[in-house]
C-alpha positions in Angstrom: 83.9 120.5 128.2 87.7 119.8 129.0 90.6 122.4 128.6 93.5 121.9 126.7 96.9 123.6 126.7 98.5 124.5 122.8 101.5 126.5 122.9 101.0 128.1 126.1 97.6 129.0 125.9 94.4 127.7 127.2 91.4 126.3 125.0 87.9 125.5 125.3 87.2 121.6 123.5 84.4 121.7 121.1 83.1 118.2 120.1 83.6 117.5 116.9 82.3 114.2 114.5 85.3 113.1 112.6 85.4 110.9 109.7 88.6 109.1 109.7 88.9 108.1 106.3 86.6 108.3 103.1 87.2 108.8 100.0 84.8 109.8 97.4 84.8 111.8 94.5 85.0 115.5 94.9 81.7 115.7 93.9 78.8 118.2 96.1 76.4 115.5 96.6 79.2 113.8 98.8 79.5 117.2 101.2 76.2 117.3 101.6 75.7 114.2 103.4 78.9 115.7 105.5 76.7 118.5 106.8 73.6 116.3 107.3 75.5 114.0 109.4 77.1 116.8 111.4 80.6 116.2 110.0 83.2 118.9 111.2 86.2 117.3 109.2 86.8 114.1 107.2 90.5 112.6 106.5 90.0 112.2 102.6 91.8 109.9 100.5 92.5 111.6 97.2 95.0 108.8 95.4 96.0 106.0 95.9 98.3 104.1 92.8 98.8 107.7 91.2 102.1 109.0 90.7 103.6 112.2 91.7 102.4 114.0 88.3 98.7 111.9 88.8 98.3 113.3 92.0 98.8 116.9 91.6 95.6 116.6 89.2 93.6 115.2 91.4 95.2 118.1 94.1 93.9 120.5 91.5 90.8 118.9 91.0 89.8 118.7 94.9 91.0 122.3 94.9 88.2 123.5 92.2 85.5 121.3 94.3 86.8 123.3 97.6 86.2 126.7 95.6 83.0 125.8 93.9 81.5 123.8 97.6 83.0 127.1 99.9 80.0 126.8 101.4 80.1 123.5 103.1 84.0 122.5 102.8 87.1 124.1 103.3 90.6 122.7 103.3 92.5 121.8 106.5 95.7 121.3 107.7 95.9 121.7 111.2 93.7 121.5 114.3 93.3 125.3 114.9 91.9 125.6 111.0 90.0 121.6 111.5 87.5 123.7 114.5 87.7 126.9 112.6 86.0 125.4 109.9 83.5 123.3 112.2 82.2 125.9 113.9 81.7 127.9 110.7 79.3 124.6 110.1 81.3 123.8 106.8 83.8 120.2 107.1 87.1 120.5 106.7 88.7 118.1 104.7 92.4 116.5 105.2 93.7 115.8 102.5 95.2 112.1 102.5 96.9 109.3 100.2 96.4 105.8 100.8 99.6 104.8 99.6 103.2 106.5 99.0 103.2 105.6 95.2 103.1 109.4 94.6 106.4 109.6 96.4 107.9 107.6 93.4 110.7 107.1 95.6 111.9 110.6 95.8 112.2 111.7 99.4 111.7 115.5 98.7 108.5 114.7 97.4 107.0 114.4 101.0 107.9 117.7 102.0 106.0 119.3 98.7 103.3 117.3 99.0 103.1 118.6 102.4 102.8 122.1 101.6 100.6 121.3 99.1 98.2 120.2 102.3 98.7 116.3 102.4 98.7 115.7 105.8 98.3 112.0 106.2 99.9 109.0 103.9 99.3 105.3 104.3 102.5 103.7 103.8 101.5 100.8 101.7 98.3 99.8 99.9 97.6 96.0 99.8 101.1 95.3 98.2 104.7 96.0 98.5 106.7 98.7 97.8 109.9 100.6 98.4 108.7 101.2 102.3 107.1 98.2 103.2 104.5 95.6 102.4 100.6 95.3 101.6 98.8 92.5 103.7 98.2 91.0 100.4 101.7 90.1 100.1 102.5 86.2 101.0 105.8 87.5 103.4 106.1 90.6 105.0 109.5 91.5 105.5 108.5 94.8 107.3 110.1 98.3 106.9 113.0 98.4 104.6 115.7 99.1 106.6 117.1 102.1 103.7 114.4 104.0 102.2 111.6 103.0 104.5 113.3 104.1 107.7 114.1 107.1 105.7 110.6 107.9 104.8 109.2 107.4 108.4 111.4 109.7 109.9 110.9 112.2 107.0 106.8 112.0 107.4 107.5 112.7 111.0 109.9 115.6 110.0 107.4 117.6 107.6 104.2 116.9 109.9 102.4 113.7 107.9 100.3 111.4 109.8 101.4 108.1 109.6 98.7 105.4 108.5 99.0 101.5 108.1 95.3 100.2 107.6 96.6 98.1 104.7 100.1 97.6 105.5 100.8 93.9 106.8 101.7 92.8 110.0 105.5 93.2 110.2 105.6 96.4 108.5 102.9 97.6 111.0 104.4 96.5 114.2 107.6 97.9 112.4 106.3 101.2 111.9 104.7 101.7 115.0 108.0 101.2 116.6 110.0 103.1 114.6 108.1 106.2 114.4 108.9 108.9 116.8 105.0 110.3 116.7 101.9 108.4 116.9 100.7 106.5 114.2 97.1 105.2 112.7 95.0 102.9 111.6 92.7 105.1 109.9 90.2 102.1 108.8 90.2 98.8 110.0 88.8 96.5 112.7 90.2 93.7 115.0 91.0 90.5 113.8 90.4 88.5 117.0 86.7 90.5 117.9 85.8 90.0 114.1 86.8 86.6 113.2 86.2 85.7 109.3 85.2 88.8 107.9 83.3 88.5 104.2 87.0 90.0 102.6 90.6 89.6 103.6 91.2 88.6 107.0 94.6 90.3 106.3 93.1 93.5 106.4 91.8 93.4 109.7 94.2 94.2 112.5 96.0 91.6 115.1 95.5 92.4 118.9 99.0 93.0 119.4 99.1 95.4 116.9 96.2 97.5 118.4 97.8 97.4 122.1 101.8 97.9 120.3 99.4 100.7 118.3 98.1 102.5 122.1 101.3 102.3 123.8 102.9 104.8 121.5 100.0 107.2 121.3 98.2 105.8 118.5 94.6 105.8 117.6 92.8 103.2 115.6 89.2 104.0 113.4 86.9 101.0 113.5 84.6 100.7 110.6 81.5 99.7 109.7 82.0 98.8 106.0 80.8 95.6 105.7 83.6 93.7 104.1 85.4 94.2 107.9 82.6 93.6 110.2 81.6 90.3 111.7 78.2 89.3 110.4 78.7 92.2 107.4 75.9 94.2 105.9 73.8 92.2 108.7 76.1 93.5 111.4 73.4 95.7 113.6 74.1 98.9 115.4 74.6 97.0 119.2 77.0 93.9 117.4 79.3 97.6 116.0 78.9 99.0 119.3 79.9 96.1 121.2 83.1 95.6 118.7 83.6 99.2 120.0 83.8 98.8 123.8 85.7 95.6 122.6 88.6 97.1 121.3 88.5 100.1 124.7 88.3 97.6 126.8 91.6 96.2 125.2 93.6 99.7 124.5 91.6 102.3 126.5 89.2 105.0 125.2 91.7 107.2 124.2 93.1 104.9 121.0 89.6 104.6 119.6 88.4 106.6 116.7 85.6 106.2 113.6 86.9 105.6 110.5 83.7 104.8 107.7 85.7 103.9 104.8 83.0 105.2 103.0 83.9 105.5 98.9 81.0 106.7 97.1 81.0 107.8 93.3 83.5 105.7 91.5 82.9 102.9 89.1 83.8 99.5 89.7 87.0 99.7 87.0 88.3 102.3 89.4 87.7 100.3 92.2 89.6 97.4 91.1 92.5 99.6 89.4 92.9 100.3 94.0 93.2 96.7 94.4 95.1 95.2 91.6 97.3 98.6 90.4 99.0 98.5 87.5 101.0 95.1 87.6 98.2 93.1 87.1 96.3 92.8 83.0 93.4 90.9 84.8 90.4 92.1 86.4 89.5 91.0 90.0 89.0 87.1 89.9 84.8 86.5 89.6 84.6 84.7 92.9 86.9 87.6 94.5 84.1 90.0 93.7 81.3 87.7 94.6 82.6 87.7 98.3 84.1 91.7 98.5 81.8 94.2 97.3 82.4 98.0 96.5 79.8 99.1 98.2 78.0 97.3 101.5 76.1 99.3 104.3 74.2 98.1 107.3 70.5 99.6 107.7 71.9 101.5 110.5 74.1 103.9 108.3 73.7 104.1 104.5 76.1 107.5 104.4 77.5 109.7 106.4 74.9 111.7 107.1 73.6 108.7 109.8 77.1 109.0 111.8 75.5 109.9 114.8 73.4 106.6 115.1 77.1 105.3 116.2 77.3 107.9 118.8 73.1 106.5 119.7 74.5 102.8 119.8 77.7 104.2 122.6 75.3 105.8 124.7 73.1 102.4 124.5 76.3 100.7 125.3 76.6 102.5 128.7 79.6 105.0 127.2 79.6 108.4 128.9 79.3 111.4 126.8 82.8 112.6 127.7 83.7 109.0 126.3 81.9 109.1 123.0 82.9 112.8 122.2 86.5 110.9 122.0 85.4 108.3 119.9 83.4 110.7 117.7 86.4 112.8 117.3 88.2 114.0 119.8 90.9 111.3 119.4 91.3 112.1 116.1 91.8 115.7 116.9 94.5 114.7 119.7 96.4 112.5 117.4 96.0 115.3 114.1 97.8 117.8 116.7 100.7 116.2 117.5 101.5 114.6 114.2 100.6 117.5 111.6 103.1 119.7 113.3 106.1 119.9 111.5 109.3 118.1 113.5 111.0 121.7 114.7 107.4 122.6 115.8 106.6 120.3 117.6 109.9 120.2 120.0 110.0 124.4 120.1 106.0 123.7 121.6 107.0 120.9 124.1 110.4 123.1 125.4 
């Protein structure tokens, strides 16, 4: 095992499987497949079109599920409390939005939500809004130079992850520049290994962005939700891993994370209120949902609770063990550390 320094003070590194990004409902059946799989913490993604009011009832929600589910989850907001929990064998869940629609473009709201334990936020979700733009979006004109700027140096002030899985390609070379921490792609795969995926080439991410993404830091969670991956729900266990040592070979095996993008428990109204919000009356097109379905597994991993089968399909690869505990989790923990600190934190531990 490697030591690192915090504050100071030596520490012993502990493996850990991260998840990073699901989102189902907070619902114990869910938590269970966490501890099967060996789970120690999972980035969840608790709203995603709701607004400030909307999200503080799901917050409260989630909270009863963490009360009721003690035994196998417990909330986390840092790394110290993300192994804490691990090693009590419960998962510790981090809290996350997939889009800043709860911000309502208020920029006090990101300090509240904050201390009310969001600690990661996707800047846009498929379409644009006062920050920046959705790859669904025709033109991307990138991070608005007033609010946007504002709001990526205020989610670096208060200690929130920055995520741009769905943003498009301006406002995520954009936003990897401008941030002063790392950023993330929580959930998303590369465009050039992956081709024509079944949904929205769009959502997969360009090569420069993933090498602009691992110059600054940044970590990127490659999924194996089929809608992203290159032959879909036929995608096997050595095409995934080869997409893997793909992308390391590219950015190195420190920028490489898993991200399942797995969203169990919601019906398919909910799941086209995510993609359409509230400006649209229609429901998804017929031939839209023909080709991009909710939910699409591979054999390989049906939940969570098969994670490890990716760390199998690494060590088939030829990846050392020191190299898959970082793809596992151990980037995710690096990245979670310096970008959940809080801005004055953060410089008081470097000094």
């Amino acid at each position: 095992m490697a030591q690192t320094r915090v504050n100071g003070h030596s520490r012993q590194e502990v493996p850990l499987i991260i998840d990073g990004l699901s989102m189902p409902t907070p619902e114990r059946r869910w938590f269970e497949e966490w501890r099967d799989g060996g789970i120690g913490c999972v980035n969840t993604c608790i709203c995603v079109w709701e607004n400030a009011r909307e999200a503080i009832t799901v917050l409260s929600r989630w909270r009863r599920a963490l009360e009721e589910n003690s035994d196998l989850i417990a909330p986390a907001t840092s790394v110290d409390e993300i192994r804490s929990i691990a090693a009590s064998g419960r998962t510790a869940v981090v809290f996350s939005f997939q889009n800043t629609a709860p911000i309502e473009h208020d920029i006090e709201l990101f300090t509240h939500f904050r201390a009310l334990g969001v600690c990661i936020m996707q800047l846009t979700y498929n379409l644009q809004n006062y920050i920046g733009c959705g790859y669904w979006e025709a033109k991307d004109a990138g991070i608005s130079s007033r609010f946007g700027a504002l709001a990526v140096q205020e989610m670096n002030r208060v200690g929130i992850m920055i995520d741009l899985s769905h943003c498009g390609e301006r406002t995520t070379l954009d936003a990897i520049e401008m941030s002063e921490k790392p950023v993330a792609i929580t959930h998303a795969n590369p465009r050039e290994f992956v081709g024509s995926p079944v949904y929205g080439a769009g959502r997969l991410k360009t090569t420069e962005a993933i090498k602009a993404l691992s110059a600054r830091g940044g970590v990127i969670g490659l999924t194996p939700n089929r809608n992203m991956t290159p032959e879909g729900a036929a995608t096997t266990l050595e095409r995934f891993s080869e997409m893997v040592a793909w992308t390391v070979d590219r950015i190195g095996i420190d920028h490489v994370g898993i991200g399942l993008d797995y969203c169990p428990g919601h019906p398919n109204s909910v799941r086209t209120w995510w993609r359409f919000a509230r400006w649209s009356r229609e429901s998804a097109p017929a031939e839209q949902m023909k080709i991009a379905p909710h939910e699409g597994w591979s054999d390989w991993i049906r939940s969570p609770a098969q994670i490890s089968n990716i760390a199998k399909g690494l060590s088939q690869r030829g990846f050392l063990q020191g190299e898959i505990d970082k793809v596992m989790g151990g980037n995710w923990l690096r990245i979670y550390d310096v970008c959940f600190a809080p801005a004055a934190a953060y410089v008081s531990a470097d000094s």
